[in-house]
Backbone bond lengths (Angstrom), bond angles and torsions (degrees), N, CA, C in turn:
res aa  C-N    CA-C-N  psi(-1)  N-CA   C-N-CA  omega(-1)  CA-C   N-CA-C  phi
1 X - - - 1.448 - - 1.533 111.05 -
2 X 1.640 110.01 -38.14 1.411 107.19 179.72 1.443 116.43 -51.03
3 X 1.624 118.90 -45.27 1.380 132.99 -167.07 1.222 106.25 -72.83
4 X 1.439 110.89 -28.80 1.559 106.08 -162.03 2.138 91.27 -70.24
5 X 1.388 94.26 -49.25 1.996 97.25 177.75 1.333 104.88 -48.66
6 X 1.064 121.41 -76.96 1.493 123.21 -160.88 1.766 105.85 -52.60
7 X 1.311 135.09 -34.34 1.403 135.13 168.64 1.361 100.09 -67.16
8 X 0.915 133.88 -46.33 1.821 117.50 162.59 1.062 136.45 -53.31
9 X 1.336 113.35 -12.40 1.493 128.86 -166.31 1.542 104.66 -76.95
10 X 1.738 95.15 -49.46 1.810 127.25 171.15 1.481 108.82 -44.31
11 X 1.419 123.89 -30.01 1.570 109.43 -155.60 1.459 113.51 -83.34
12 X 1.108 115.55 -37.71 1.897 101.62 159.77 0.982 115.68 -82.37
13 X 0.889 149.26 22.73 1.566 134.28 159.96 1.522 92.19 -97.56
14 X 1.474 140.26 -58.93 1.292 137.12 163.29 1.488 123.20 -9.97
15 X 1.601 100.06 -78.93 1.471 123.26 178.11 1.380 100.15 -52.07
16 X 1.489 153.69 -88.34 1.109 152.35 -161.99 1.218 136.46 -75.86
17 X 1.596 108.99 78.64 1.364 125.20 134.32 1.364 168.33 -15.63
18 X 1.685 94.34 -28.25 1.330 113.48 167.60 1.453 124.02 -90.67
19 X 1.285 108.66 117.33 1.899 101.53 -153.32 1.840 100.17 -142.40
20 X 0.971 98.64 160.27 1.849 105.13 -162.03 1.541 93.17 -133.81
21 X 1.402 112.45 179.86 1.535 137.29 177.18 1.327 115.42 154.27
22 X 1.497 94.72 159.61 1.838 110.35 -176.41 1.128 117.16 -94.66
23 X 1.614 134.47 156.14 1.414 98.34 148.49 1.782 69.71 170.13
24 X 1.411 104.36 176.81 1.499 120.35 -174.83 1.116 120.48 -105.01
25 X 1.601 119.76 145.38 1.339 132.32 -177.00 1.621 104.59 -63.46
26 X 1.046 119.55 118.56 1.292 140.85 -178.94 2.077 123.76 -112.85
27 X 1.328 89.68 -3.81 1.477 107.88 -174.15 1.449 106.75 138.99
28 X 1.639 107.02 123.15 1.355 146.65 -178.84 1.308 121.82 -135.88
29 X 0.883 114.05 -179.55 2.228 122.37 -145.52 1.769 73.35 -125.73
30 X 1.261 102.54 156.46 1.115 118.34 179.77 1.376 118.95 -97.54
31 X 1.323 129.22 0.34 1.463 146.19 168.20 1.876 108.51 -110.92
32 X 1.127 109.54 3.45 1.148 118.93 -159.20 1.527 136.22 46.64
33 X 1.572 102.20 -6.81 1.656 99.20 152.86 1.228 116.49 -78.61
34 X 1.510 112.86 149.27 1.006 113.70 150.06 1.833 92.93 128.94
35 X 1.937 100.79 -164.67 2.109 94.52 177.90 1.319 104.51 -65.21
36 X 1.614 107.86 150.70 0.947 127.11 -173.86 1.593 94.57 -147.10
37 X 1.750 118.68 123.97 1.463 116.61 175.85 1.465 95.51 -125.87
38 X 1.820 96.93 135.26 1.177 114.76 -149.30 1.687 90.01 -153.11
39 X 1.700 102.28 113.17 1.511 127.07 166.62 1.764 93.49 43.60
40 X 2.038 116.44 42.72 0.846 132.01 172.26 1.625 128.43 63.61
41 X 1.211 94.72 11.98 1.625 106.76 147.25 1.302 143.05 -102.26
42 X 1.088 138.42 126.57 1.582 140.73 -176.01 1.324 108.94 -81.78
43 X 1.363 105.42 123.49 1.632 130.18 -175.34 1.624 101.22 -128.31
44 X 1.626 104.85 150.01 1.185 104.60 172.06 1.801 107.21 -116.11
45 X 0.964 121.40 124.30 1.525 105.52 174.56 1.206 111.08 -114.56
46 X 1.115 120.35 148.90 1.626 145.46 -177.69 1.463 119.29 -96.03
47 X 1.628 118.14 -166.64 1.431 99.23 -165.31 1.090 79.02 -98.94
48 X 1.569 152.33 -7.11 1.512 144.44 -171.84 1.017 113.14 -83.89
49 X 1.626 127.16 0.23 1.534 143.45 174.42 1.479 114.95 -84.72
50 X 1.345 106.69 99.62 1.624 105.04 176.74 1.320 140.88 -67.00
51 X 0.760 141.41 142.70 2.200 131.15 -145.44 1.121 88.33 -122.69
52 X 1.570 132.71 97.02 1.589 121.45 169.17 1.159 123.64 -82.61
53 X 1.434 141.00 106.60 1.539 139.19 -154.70 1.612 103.36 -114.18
54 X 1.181 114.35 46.39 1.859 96.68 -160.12 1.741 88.43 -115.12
55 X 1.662 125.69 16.77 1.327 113.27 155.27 1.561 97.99 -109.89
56 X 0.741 137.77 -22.46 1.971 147.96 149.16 1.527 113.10 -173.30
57 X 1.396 103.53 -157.80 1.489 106.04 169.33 1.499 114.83 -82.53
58 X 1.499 87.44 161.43 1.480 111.25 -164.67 1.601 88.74 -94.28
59 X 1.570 113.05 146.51 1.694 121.05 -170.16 0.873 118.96 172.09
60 X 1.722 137.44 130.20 1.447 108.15 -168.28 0.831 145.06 -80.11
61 X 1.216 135.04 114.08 1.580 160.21 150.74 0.864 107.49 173.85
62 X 1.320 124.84 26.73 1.896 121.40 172.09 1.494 109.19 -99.12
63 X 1.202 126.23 155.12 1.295 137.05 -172.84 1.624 98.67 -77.66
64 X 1.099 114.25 155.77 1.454 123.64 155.05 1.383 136.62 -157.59
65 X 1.294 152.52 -167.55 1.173 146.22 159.41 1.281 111.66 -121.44
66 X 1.527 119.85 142.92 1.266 123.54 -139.10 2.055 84.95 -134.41
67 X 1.501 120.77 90.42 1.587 112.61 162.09 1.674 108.66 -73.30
68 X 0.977 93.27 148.55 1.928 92.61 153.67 2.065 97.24 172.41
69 X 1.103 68.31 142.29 1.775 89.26 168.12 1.586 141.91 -102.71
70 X 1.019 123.45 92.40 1.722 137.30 -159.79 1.994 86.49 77.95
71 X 1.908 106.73 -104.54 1.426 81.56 -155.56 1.575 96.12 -118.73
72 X 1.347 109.11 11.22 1.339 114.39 173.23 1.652 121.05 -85.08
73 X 1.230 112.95 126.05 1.736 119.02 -158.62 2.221 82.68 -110.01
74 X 1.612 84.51 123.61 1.096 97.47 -161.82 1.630 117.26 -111.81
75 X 1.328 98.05 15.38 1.953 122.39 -161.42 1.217 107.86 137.04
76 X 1.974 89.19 137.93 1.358 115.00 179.56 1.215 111.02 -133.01
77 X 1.301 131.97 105.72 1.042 151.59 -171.33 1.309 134.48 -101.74
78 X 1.567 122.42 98.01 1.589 120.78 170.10 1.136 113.65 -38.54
79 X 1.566 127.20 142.31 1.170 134.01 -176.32 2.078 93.45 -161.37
80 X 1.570 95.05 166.95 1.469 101.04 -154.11 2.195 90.34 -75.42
81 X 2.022 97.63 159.94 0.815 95.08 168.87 1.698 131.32 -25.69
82 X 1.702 90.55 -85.98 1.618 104.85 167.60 1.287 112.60 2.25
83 X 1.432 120.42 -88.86 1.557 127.14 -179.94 1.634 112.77 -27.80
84 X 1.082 115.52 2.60 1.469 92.22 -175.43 1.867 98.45 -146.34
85 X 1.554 103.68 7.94 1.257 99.38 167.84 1.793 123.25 71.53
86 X 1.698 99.22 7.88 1.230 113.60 172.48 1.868 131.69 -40.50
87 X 0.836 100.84 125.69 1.795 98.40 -178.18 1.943 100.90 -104.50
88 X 1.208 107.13 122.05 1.196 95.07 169.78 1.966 117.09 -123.16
């Protein structure tokens, strides 16, 4: 009975994939494919990765939001300083 709980415990975290975070451009590709390290993670984005610029351009030291699902980064999105706890 214990196993049967605790293997349930596992099943959303399993199933859900679709996962977000903040953090700052720290180094980007100049076509925007390609590594991208972001609030010190390495992402790869593709040309199927959408660049949302509609709080400005994306550049490093700008904040952004980072979608992607398992290892596919699926949008990167400017978003305001604040959000990312920036010190300037």
């Amino acid at each position: 009975m214990l196993i049967l709980f605790c293997s349930l415990l596992w099943v959303p975290v399993l199933g859900h994939d679709d996962n977000e975070f903040s953090g700052t451009v720290e180094r980007m590709p100049e076509s925007g494919v390609g590594t991208w390290v972001i609030g010190g993670r390495k992402l790869t984005a593709t040309e199927q990765t959408e660049i949302e610029q509609d709080e400005g351009p994306v550049r490093v030291g700008t904040c952004v939001e980072v979608d992607y699902e398992g290892n596919k980064v699926e949008e990167i999105e400017r978003k305001p300083t604040d959000k990312c706890d920036i010190v300037l």
